[in-house]
TORTI-366949 format. One record per atom (N, C-alpha, C, O): z, y, x; atom name; residue number from 1. Coordinates in pm, 1 decimal. Example, Ala and Ser with C-alpha at 12.3 -4.5 7.8 and 13.67 -1.06 7.14 Angstrom:
2
NODE / 780.0 / -569.0 / 1319.0 / N / 1;
NODE / 780.0 / -450.0 / 1230.0 / CA / 1;
NODE / 780.0 / -330.0 / 1320.0 / C / 1;
NODE / 846.5 / -331.9 / 1423.6 / O / 1;
NODE / 708.0 / -225.0 / 1285.0 / N / 2;
NODE / 714.0 / -106.0 / 1367.0 / CA / 2;
NODE / 787.0 / 3.0 / 1290.0 / C / 2;
NODE / 803.9 / 113.8 / 1340.9 / O / 2;
//
This chain:
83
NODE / 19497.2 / 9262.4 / -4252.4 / N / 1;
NODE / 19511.9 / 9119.2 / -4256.9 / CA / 1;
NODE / 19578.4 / 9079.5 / -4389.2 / C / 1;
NODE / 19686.2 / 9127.7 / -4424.2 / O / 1;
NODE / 19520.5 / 9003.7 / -4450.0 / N / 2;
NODE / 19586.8 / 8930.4 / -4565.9 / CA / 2;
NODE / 19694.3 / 8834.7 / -4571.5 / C / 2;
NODE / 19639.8 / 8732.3 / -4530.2 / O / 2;
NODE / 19799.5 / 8809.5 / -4594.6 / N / 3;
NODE / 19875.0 / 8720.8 / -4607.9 / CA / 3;
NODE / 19888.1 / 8648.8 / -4771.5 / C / 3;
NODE / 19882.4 / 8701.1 / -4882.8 / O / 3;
NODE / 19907.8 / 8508.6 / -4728.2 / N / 4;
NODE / 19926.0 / 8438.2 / -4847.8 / CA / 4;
NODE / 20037.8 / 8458.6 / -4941.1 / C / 4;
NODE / 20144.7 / 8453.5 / -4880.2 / O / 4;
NODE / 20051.8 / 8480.2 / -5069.4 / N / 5;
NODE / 20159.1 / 8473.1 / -5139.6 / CA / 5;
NODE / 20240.0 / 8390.2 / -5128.6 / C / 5;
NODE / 20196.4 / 8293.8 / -5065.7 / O / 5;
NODE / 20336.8 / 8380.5 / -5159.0 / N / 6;
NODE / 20485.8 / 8264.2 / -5117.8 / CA / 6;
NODE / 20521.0 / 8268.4 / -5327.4 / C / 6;
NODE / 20549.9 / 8349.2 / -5415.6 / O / 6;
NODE / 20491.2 / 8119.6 / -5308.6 / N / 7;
NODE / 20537.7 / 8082.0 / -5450.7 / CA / 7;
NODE / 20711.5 / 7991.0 / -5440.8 / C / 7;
NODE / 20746.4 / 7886.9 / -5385.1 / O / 7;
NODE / 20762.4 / 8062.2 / -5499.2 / N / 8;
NODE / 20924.9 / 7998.9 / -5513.9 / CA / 8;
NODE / 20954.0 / 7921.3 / -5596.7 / C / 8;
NODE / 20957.7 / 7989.9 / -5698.9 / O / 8;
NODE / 20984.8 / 7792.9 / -5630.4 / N / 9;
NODE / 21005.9 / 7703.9 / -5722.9 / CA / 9;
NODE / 21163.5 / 7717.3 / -5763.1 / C / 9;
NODE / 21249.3 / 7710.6 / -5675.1 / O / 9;
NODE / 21191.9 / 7733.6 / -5878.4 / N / 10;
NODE / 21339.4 / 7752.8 / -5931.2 / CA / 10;
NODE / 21410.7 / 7617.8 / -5946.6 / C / 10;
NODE / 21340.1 / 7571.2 / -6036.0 / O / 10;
NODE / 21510.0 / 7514.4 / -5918.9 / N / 11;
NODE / 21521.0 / 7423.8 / -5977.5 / CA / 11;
NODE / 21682.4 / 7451.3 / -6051.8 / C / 11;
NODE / 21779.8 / 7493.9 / -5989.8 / O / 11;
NODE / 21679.9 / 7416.9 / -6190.5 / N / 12;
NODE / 21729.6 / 7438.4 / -6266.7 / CA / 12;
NODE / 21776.7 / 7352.9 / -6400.3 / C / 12;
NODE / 21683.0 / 7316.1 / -6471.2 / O / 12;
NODE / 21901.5 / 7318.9 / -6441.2 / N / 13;
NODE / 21877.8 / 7201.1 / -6537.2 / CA / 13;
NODE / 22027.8 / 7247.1 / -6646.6 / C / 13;
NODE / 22139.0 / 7291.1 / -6617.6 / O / 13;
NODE / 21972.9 / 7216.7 / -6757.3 / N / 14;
NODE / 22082.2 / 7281.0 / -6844.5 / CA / 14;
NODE / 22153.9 / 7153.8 / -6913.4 / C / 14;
NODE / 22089.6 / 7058.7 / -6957.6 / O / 14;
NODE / 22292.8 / 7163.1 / -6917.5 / N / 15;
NODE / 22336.7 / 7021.9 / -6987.0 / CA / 15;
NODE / 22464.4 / 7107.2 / -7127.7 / C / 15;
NODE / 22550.9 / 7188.2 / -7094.2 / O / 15;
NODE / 22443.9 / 7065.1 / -7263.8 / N / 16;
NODE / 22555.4 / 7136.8 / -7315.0 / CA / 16;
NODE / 22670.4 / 7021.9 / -7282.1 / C / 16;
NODE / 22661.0 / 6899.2 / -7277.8 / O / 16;
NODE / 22757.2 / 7090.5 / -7265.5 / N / 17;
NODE / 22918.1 / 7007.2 / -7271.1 / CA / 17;
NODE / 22946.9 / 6914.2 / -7359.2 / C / 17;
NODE / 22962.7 / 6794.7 / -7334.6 / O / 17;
NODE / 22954.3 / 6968.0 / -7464.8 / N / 18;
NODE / 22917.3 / 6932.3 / -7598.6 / CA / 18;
NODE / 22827.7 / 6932.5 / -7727.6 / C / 18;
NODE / 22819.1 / 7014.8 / -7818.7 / O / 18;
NODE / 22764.8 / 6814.7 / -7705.3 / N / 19;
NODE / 22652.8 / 6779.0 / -7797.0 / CA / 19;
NODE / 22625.9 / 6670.8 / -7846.5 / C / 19;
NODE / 22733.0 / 6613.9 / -7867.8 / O / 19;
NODE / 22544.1 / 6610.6 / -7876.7 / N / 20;
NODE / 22512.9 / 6439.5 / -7921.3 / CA / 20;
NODE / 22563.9 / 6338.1 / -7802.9 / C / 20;
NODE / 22582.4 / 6221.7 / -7838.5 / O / 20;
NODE / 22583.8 / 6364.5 / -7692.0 / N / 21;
NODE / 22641.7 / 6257.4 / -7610.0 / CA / 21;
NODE / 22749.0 / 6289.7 / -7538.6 / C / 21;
NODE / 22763.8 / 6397.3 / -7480.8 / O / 21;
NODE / 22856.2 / 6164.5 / -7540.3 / N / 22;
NODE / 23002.5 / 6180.1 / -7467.7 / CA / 22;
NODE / 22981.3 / 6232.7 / -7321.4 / C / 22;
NODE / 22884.3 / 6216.9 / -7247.2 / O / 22;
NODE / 23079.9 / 6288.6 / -7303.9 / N / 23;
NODE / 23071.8 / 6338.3 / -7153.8 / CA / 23;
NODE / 23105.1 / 6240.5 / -7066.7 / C / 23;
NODE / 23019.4 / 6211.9 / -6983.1 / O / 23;
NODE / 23214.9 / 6177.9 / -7064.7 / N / 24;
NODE / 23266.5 / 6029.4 / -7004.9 / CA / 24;
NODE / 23205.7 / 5870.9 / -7049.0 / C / 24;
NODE / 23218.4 / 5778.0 / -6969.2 / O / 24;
NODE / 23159.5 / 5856.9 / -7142.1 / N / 25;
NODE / 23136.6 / 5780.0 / -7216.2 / CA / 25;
NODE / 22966.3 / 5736.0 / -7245.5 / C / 25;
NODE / 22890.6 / 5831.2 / -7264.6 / O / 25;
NODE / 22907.3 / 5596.9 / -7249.2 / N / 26;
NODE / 22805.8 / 5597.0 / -7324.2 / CA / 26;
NODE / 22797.3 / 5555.5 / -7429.0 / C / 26;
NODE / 22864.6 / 5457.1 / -7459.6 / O / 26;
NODE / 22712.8 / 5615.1 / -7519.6 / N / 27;
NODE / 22718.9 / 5573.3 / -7693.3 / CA / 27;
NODE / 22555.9 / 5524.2 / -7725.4 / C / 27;
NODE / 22453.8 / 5559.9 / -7666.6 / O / 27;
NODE / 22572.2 / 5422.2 / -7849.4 / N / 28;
NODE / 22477.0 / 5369.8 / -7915.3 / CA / 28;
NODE / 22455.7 / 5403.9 / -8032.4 / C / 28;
NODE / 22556.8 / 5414.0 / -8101.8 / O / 28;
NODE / 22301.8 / 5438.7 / -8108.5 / N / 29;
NODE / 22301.3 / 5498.8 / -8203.5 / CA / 29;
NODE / 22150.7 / 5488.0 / -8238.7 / C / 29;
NODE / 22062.3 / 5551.9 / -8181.7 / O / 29;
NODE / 22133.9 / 5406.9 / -8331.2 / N / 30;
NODE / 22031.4 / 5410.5 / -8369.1 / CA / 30;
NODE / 21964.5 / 5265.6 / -8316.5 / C / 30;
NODE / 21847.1 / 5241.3 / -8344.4 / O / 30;
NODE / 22033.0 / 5185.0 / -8250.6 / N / 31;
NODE / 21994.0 / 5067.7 / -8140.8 / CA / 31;
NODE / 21935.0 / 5105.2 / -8019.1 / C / 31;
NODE / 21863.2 / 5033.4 / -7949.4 / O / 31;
NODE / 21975.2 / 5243.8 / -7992.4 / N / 32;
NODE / 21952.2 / 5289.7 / -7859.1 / CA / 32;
NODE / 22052.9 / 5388.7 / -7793.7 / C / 32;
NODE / 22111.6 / 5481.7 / -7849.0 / O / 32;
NODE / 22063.5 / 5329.7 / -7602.7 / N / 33;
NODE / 22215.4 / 5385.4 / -7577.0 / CA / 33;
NODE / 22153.9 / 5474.2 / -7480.8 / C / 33;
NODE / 22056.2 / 5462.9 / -7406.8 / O / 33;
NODE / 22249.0 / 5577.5 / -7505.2 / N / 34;
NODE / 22237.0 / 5708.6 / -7445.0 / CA / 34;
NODE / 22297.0 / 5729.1 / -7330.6 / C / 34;
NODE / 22412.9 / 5738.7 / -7371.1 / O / 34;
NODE / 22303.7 / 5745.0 / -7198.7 / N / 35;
NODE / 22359.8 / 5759.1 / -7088.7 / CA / 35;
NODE / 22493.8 / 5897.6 / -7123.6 / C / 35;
NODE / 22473.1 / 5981.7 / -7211.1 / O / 35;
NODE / 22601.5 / 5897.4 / -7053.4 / N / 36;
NODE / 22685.4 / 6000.1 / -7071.0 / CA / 36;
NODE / 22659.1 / 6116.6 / -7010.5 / C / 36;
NODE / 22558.0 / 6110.6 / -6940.5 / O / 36;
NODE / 22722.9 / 6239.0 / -7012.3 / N / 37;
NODE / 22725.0 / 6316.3 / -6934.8 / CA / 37;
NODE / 22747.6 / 6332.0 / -6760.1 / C / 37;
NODE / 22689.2 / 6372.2 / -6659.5 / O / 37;
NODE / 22836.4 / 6288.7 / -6790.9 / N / 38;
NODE / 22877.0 / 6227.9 / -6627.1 / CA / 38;
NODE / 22781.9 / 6174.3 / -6548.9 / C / 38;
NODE / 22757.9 / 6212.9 / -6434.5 / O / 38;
NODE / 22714.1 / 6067.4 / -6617.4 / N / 39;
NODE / 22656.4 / 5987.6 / -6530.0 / CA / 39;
NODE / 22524.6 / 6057.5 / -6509.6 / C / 39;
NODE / 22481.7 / 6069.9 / -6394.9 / O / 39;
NODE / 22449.9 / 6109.0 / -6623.7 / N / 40;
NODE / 22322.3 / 6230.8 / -6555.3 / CA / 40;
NODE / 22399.6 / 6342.2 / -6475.0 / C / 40;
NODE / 22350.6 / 6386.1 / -6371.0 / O / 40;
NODE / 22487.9 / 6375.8 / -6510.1 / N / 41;
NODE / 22524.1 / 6476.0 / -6398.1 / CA / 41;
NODE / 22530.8 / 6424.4 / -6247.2 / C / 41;
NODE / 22494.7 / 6489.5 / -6149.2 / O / 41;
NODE / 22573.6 / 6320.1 / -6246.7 / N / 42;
NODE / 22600.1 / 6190.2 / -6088.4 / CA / 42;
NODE / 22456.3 / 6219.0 / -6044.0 / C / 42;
NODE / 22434.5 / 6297.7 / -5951.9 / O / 42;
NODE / 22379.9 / 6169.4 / -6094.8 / N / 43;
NODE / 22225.8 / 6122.3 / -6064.1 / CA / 43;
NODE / 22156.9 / 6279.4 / -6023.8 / C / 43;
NODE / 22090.5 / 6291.0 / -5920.8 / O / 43;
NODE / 22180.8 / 6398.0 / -6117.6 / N / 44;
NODE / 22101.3 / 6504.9 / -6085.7 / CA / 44;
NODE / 22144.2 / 6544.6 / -5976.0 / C / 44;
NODE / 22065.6 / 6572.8 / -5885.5 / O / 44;
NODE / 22300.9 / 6556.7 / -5959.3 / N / 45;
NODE / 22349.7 / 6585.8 / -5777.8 / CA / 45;
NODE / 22294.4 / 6528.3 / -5709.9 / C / 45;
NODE / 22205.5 / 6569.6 / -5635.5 / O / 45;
NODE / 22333.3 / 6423.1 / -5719.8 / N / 46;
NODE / 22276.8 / 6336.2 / -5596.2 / CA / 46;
NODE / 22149.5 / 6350.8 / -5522.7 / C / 46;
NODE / 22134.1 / 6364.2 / -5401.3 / O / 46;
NODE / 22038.2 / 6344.6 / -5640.3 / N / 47;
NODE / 21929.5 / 6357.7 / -5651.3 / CA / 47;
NODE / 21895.5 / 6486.8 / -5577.2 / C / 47;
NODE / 21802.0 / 6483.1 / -5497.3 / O / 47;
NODE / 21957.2 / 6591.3 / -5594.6 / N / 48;
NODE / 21944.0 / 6748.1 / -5530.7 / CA / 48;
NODE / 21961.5 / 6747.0 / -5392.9 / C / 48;
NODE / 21885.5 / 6800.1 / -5311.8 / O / 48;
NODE / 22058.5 / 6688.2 / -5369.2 / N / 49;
NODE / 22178.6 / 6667.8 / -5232.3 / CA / 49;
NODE / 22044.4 / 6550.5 / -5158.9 / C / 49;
NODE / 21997.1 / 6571.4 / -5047.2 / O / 49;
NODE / 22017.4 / 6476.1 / -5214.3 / N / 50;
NODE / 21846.1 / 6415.1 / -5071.3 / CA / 50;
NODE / 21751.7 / 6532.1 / -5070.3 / C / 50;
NODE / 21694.3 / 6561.9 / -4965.6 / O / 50;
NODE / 21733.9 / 6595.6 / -5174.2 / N / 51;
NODE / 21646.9 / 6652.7 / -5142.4 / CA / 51;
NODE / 21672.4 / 6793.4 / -5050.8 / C / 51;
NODE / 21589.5 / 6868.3 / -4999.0 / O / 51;
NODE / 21790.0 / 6797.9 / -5051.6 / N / 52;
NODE / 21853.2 / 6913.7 / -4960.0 / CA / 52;
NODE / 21829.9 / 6883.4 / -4829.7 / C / 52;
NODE / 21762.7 / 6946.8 / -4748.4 / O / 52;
NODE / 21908.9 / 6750.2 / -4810.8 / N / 53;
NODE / 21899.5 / 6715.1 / -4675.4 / CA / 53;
NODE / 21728.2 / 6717.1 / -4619.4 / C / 53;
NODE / 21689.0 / 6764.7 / -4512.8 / O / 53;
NODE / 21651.5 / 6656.3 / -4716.9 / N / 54;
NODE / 21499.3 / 6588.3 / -4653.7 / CA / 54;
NODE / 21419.3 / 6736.5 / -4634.8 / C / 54;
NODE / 21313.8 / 6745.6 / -4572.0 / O / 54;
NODE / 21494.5 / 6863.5 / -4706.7 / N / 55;
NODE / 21446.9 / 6974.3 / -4716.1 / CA / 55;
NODE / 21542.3 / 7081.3 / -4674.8 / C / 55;
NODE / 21602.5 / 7122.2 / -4774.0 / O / 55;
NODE / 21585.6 / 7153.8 / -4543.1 / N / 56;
NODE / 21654.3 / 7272.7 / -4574.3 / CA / 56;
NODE / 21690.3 / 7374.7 / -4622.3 / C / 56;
NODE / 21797.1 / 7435.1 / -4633.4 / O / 56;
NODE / 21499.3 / 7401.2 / -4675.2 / N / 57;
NODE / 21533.9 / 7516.4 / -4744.5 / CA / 57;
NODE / 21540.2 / 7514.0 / -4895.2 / C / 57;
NODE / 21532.5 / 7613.3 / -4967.6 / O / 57;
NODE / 21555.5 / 7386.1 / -4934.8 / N / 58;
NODE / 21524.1 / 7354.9 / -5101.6 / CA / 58;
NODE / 21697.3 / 7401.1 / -5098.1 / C / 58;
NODE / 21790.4 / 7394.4 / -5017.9 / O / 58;
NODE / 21681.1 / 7434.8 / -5192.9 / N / 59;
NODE / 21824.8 / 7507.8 / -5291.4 / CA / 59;
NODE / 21846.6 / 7496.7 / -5427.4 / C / 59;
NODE / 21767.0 / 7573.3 / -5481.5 / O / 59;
NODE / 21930.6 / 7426.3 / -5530.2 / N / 60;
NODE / 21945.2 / 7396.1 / -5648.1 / CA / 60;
NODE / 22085.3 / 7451.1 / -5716.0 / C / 60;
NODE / 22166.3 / 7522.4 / -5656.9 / O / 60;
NODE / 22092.8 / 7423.3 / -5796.0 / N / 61;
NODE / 22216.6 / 7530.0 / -5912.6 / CA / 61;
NODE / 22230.6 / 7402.9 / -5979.8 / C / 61;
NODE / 22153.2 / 7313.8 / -6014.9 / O / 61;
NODE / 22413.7 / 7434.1 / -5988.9 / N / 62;
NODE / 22473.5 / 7329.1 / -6124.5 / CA / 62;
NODE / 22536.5 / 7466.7 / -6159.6 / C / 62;
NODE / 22601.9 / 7542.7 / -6088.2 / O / 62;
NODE / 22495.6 / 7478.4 / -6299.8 / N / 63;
NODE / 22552.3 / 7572.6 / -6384.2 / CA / 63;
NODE / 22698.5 / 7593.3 / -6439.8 / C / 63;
NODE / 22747.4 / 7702.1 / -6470.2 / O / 63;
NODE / 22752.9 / 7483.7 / -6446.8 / N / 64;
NODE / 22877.8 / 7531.0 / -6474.0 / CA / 64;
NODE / 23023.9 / 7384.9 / -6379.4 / C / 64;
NODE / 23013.4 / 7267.7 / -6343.2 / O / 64;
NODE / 23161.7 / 7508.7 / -6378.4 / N / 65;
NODE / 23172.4 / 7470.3 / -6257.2 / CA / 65;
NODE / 23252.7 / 7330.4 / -6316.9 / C / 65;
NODE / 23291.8 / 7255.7 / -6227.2 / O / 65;
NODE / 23285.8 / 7280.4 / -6474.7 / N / 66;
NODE / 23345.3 / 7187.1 / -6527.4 / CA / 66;
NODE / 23280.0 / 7066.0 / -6445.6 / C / 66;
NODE / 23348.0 / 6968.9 / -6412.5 / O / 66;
NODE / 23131.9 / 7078.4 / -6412.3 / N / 67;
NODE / 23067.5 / 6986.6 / -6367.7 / CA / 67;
NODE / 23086.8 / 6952.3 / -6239.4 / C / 67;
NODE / 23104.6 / 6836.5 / -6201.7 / O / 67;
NODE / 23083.4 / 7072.3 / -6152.3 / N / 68;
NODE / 23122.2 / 7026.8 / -5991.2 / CA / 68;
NODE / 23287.6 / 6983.8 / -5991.8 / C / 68;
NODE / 23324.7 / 6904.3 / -5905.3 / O / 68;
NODE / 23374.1 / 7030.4 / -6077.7 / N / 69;
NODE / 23511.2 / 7010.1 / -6056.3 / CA / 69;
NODE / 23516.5 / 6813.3 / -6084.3 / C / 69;
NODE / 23546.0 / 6738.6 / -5991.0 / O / 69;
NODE / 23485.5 / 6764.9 / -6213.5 / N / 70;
NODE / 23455.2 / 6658.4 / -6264.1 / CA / 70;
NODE / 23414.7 / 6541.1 / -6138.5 / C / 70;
NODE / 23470.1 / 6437.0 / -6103.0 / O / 70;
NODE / 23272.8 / 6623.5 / -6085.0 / N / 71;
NODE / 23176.5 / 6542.2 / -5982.7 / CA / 71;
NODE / 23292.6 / 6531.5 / -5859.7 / C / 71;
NODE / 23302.5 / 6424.1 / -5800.5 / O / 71;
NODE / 23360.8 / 6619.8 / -5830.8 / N / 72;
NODE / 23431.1 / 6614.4 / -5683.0 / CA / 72;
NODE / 23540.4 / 6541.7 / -5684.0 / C / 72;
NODE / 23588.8 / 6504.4 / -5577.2 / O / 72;
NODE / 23608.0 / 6503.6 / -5826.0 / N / 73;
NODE / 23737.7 / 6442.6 / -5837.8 / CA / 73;
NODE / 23693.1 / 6323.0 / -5831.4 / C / 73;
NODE / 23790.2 / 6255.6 / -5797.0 / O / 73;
NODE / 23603.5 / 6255.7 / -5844.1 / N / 74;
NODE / 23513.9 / 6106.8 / -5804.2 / CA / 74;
NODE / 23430.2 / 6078.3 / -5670.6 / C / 74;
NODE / 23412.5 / 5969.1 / -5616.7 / O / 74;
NODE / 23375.2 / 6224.7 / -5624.2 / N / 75;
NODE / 23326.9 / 6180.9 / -5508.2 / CA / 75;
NODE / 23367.8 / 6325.4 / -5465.0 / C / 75;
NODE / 23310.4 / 6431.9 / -5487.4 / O / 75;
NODE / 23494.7 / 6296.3 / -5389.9 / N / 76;
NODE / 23511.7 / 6455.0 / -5326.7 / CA / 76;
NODE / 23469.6 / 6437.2 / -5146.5 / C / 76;
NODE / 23503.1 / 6510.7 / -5053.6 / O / 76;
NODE / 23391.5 / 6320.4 / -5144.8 / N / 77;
NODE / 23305.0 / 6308.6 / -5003.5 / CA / 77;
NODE / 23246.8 / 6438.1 / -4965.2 / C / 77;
NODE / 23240.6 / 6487.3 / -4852.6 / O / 77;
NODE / 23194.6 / 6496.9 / -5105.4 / N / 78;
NODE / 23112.8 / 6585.7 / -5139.9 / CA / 78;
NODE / 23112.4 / 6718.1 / -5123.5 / C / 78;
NODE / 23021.1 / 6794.4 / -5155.1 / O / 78;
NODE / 23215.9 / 6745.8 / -5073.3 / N / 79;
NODE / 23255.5 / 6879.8 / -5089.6 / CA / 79;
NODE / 23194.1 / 6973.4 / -5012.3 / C / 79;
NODE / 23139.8 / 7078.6 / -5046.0 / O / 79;
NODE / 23210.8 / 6916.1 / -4888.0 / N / 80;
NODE / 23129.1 / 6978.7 / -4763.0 / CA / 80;
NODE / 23022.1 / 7050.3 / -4761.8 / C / 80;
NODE / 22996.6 / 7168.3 / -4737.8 / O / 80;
NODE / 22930.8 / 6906.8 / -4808.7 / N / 81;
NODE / 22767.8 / 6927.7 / -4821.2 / CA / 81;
NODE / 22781.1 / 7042.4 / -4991.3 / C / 81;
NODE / 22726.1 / 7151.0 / -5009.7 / O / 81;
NODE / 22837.2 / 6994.7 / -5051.0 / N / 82;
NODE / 22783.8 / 7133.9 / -5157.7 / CA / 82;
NODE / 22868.3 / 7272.7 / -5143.9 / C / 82;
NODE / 22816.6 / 7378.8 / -5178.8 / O / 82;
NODE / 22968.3 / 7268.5 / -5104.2 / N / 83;
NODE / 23003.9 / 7432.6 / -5013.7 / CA / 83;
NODE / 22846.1 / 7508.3 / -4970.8 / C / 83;
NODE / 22843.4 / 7616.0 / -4911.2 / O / 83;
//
């Protein structure tokens, strides 16, 4: 009997700490404003965390832990669900 292959989707997202945009902060440059660090970091959790719930077995990675420490001191609602 044949069985189907099982394809695994990785989800994965790289942010440097430091680079062209403030971590706390948004900046303008060029006549165009750049969202901060923080705040894509807000949005990619979040964003992970529905799709966790709407999915059990979906599973995602924040790479470094400056980011979850940062994210939890603002919404430490959070803690639970990302344990």
């Amino acid at each position: 009997m044949e069985t189907k292959p099982k394809l695994f989707i990785l989800i994965n997202n790289h942010f440097d700490l430091t680079w062209k945009r403030c971590f706390t902060r948004r900046i303008h440059e060029h006549g165009m404003m750049h969202f901060s660090y923080e705040e894509m970091h807000v949005n990619y959790i979040n964003d992970n965390l529905r799709l966790t719930r709407a999915n059990p077995g979906y599973k995602f990675q924040i790479e470094s832990t400056h980011v979850v420490r940062h994210f939890l001191q603002n919404h430490p609602e959070y803690l639970a669900e990302l344990r």
